[in-house]
MARFI-690913 format. One record per atom (N, C-alpha, C): x negated, y negated, z; atom name. Coordinates in Angstrom, 2 decimals. Last residue first. Layout:
N
       X       Y       Z atom
       X       Y       Z   CA
...
This chain:
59
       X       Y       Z atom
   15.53  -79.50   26.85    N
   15.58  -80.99   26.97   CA
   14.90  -81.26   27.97    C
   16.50  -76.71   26.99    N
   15.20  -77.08   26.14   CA
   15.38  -78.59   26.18    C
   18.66  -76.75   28.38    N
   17.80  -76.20   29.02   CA
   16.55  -76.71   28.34    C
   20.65  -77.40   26.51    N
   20.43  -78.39   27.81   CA
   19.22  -77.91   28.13    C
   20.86  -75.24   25.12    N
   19.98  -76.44   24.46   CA
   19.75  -77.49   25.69    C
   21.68  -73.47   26.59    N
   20.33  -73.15   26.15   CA
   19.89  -74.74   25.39    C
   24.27  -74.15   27.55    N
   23.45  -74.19   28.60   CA
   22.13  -74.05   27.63    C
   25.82  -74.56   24.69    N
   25.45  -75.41   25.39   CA
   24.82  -75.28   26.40    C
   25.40  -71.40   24.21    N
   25.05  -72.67   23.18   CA
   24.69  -73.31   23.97    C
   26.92  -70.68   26.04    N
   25.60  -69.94   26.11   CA
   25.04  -71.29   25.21    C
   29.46  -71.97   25.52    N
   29.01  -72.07   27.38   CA
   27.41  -71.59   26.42    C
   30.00  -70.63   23.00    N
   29.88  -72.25   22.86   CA
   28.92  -72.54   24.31    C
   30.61  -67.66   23.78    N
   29.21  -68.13   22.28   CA
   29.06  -69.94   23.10    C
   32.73  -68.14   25.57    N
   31.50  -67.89   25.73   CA
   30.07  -68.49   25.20    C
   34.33  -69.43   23.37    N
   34.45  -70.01   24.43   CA
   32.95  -69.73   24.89    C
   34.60  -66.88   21.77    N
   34.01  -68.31   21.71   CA
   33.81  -69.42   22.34    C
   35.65  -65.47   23.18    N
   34.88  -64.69   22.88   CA
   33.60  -66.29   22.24    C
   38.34  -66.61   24.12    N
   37.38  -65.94   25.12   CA
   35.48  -66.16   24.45    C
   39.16  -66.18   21.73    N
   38.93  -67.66   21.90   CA
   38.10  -67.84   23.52    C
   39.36  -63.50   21.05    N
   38.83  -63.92   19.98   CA
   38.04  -65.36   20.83    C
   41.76  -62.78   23.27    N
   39.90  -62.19   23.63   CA
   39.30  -62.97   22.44    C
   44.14  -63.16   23.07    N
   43.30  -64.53   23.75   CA
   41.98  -64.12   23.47    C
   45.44  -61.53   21.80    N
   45.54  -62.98   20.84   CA
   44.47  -63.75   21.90    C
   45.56  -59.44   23.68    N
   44.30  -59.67   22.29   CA
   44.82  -60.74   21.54    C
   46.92  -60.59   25.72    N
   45.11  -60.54   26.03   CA
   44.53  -60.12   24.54    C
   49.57  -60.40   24.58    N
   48.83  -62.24   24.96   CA
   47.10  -61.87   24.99    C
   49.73  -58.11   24.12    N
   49.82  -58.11   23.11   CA
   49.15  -60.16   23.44    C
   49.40  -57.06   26.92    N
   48.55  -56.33   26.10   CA
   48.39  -57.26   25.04    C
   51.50  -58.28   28.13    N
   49.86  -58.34   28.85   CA
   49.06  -58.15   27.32    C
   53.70  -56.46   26.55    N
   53.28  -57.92   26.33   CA
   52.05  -58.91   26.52    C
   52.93  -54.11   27.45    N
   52.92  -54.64   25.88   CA
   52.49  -55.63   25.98    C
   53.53  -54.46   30.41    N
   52.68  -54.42   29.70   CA
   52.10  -54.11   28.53    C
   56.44  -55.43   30.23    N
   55.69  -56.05   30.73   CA
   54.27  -55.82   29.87    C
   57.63  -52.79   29.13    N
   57.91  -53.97   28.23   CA
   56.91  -55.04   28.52    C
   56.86  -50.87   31.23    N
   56.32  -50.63   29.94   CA
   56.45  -51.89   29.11    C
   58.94  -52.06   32.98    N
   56.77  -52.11   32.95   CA
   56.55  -51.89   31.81    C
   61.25  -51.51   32.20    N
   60.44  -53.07   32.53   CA
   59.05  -52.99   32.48    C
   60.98  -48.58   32.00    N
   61.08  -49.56   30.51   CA
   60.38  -50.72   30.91    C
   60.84  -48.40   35.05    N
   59.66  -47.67   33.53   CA
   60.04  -48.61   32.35    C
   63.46  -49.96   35.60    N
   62.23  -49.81   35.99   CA
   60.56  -49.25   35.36    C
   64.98  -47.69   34.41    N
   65.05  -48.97   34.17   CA
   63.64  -49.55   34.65    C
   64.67  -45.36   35.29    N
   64.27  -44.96   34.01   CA
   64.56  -46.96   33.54    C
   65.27  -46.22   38.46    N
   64.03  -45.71   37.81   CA
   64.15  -45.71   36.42    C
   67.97  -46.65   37.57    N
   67.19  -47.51   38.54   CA
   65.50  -47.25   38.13    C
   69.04  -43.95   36.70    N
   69.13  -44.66   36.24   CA
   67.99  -46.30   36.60    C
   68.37  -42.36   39.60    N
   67.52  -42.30   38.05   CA
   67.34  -43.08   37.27    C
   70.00  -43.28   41.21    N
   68.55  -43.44   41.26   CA
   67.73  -43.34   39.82    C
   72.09  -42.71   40.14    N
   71.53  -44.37   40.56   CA
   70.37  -44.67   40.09    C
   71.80  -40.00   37.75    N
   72.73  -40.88   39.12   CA
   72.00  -42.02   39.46    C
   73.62  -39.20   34.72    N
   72.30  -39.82   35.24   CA
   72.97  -40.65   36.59    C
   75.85  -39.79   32.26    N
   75.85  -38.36   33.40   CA
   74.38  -38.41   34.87    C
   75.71  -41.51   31.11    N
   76.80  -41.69   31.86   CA
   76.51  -40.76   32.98    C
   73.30  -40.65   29.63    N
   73.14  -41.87   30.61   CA
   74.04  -41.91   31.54    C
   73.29  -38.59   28.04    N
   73.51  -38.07   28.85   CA
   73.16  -39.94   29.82    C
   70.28  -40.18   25.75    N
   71.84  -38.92   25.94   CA
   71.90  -38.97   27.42    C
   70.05  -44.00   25.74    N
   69.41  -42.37   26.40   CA
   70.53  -41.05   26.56    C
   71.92  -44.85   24.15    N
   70.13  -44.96   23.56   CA
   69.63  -43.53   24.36    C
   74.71  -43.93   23.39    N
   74.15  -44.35   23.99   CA
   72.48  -44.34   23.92    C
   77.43  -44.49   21.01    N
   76.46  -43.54   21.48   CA
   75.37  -44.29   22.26    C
């Protein structure tokens, strides 16, 4: 049995397209799922840049 009913019965184009939607959709999970494992080290990265320009600044 096939994941999408009726796949055999679906013409190029469709098929081509309903392939195409999955790839993006798979793509951007993935965007999704690397940018919140990165925003935490972003987020400290920052904190550390503000740290270090304010104490340079008071010298």
């Amino acid at each position: 049995m096939s994941l999408i009913p009726r796949w055999e019965y679906m013409t190029d184009d469709a098929k081509a397209m309903t392939k195409k939607v999955v790839l993006s959709a798979l793509v951007l999970l993935l965007s999704l799922w690397v940018i919140r494992a990165l925003i935490p080290w972003v987020i400290v990265a920052l904190l550390g840049y503000w740290v270090f320009k304010w104490l340079s600044k008071r010298t």
